[in-house]
C-alpha positions, 0 to 999 in steps of 0.5 A: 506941065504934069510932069513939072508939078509932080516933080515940084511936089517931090522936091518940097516932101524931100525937103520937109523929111530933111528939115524933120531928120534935122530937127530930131537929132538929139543935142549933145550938152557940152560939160567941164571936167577935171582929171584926176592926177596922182593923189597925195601921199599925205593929208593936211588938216588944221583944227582951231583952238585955243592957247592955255597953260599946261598947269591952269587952276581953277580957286574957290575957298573952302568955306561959304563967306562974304568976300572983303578983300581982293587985291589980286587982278587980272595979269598980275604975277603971283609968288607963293602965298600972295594973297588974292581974296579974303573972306570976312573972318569975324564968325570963323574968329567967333567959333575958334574962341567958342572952341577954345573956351570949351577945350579949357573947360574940358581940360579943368573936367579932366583934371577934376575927373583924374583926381577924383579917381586917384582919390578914390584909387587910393582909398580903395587900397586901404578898404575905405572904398568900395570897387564899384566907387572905383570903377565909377570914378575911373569911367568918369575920369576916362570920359573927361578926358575923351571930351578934353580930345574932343575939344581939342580936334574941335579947336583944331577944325575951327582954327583950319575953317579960319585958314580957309578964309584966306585964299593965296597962290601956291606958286609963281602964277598968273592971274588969269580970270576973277569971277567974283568982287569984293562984298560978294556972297561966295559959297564953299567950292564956287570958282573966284579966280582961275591962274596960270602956273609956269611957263609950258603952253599948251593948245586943245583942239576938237578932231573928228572920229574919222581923223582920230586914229591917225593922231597919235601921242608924241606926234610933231604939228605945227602951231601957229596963233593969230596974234603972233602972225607969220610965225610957226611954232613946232609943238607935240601932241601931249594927249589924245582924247579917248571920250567923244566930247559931246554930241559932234563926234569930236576928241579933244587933243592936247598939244604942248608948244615947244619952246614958245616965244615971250609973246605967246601966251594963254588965252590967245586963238590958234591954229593947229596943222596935222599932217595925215598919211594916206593908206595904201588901199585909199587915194585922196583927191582935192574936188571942188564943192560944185561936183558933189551931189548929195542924193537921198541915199549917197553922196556922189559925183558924175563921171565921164567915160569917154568914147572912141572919137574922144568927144562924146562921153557917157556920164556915169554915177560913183558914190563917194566917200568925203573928207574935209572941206578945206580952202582947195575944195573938198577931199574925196577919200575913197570912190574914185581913182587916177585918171577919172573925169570928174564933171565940175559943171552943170551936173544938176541937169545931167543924168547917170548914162547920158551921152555929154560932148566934152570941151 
């Protein structure tokens, strides 16, 4: 009976040290992955923008005034002076007939001025005048007619500030926008009509500083405009910004569409595709965003290195270089190479060295 007991009471400690061994055998957390095949020779980017034409302008009038007349509306077409708004010319006619008035009454000054001098002239030849009556009355005569050239430029200014109240095409333009209405106050140089002039359309879009040095002037894109769907048109870059446009890091590229068709016009929404080489020295990879992790000094994903049994894995940190966030994920341009199982899953819960079990 002893005997039975112990052997009993050996049996139930074996048992409890195998319940223990059993318990603290740590638990592998399966994770999903996805490896990294060749990367691509080239990077596609598409920019938004917006259409407009190569000879877009902006009018205004030269003199301050109150607009009385505005034929010209949105959409019509424009010959070479067709009139599209008109000041109120009344005080613009008041100074020309002020500056006419005064050049008349310069000019009798004059006439009055020379024959007094050719008088005098002539009297002092026969020593009836004295050369100090001479030179007075050559002075005058001199001033007269500086003033009469004074009138004269004088009506000339009035008579072009009455031009000016009249604001006309100089092509064959189309009316775009008017920013002003008729018994409107204007001031000189304020903006009341923008035209488009000719027929070449051209597309400007904003293009990060990463991406700036691989576009270069005469480059071919692909263009497309939403209001024109299932069509694509070819169009060349026709100027590269070389001034960052505010404070997002951006340069602005123009690109003129190449033979566009009647329905393309300015003013419509576009879509401008790029296509980028890669270096040699860069591989670019598609990620989706559910790898990335941005920590407080880098941004990085965790990949896993593999053991020899090829089911257990060590998950290991690299720091990444990002490109653009596009419709396929996320491009990595720099940090990781060919054949690299990136952890798509779960990687809020793991850490750099821990031992994963893969799928």
């Amino acid at each position: 009976m002893k005997y039975k007991l112990a052997f009993t009471f050996a049996a139930v400690l074996l048992a409890g040290c195998d319940d223990k061994a059993v318990d603290t055998e740590p638990q592998l957390r399966p994770v999903r992955t996805v490896t990294l095949d060749a990367p691509s020779s080239s990077r596609t980017r598409v920019f938004s923008g917006s259409s407009q034409s190569s000879q877009e302008s902006r009018l205004s009038f030269k003199v301050s005034g109150t607009i009385v007349e505005m034929p010209a509306q949105v959409g019509d077409r424009l010959q070479p002076g067709t009139l599209i708004a008109r000041l109120d010319p009344t005080s613009f006619q008041l100074k020309v007939q002020q500056s006419s008035a005064s050049l008349q009454q310069a000019e009798a000054n004059a006439r009055s001025a020379d024959a007094s001098y050719q008088r005098t002239k002539d009297l002092y030849q026969n020593n009836n005048a004295s050369r100090n009556d001479l030179d007075s009355a050559r002075a005058q005569a001199e001033s007269t007619k500086a003033q009469q050239r004074a009138a004269e430029k004088a009506l000339q200014l009035a008579q072009l500030e009455l031009s000016y109240t009249r604001l006309a095409s100089d092509g064959d333009c189309t009316v775009a926008e008017l920013s002003a209405e008729v018994n409107e106050n204007v001031s000189q140089g304020s903006p009341v009509a923008k035209v488009n002039c000719g027929d070449e359309i051209e597309v400007t879009v904003n293009v990060p500083e990463n991406l700036i040095a691989g576009i270069q002037s005469g480059a071919t894109v692909s263009v497309a405009f939403d209001a024109v769907p299932g069509e694509q048109f070819a169009g060349r870059v026709s100027e590269v910004g070389g001034v960052v446009d505010g404070a997002a890091s951006v340069f602005p590229v123009i690109v003129k569409v190449l033979q566009p068709s009647s329905t393309v016009r300015a003013g419509l929404a576009a879509e401008v595709t790029f296509e980028f080489a890669d270096s040699g020295d860069q591989s670019t990879y598609l990620l989706p965003l559910s790898a990335i992790v941005k920590g407080a000094d880098a941004t990085f994903v965790f990949v896993a290195e593999p053991g020899s049994d090829g089911k257990q894995a060590q998950v290991n940190r690299k720091v990444v270089e990002l490109g653009e966030l596009t419709e396929a994920g996320v491009q990595v341009l720099g940090g990781l190479t060919r054949g690299d199982q990136v952890i798509t899953a779960g990687v809020s819960v793991i850490r750099d060295g821990q031992q994963v079990l893969l799928p």
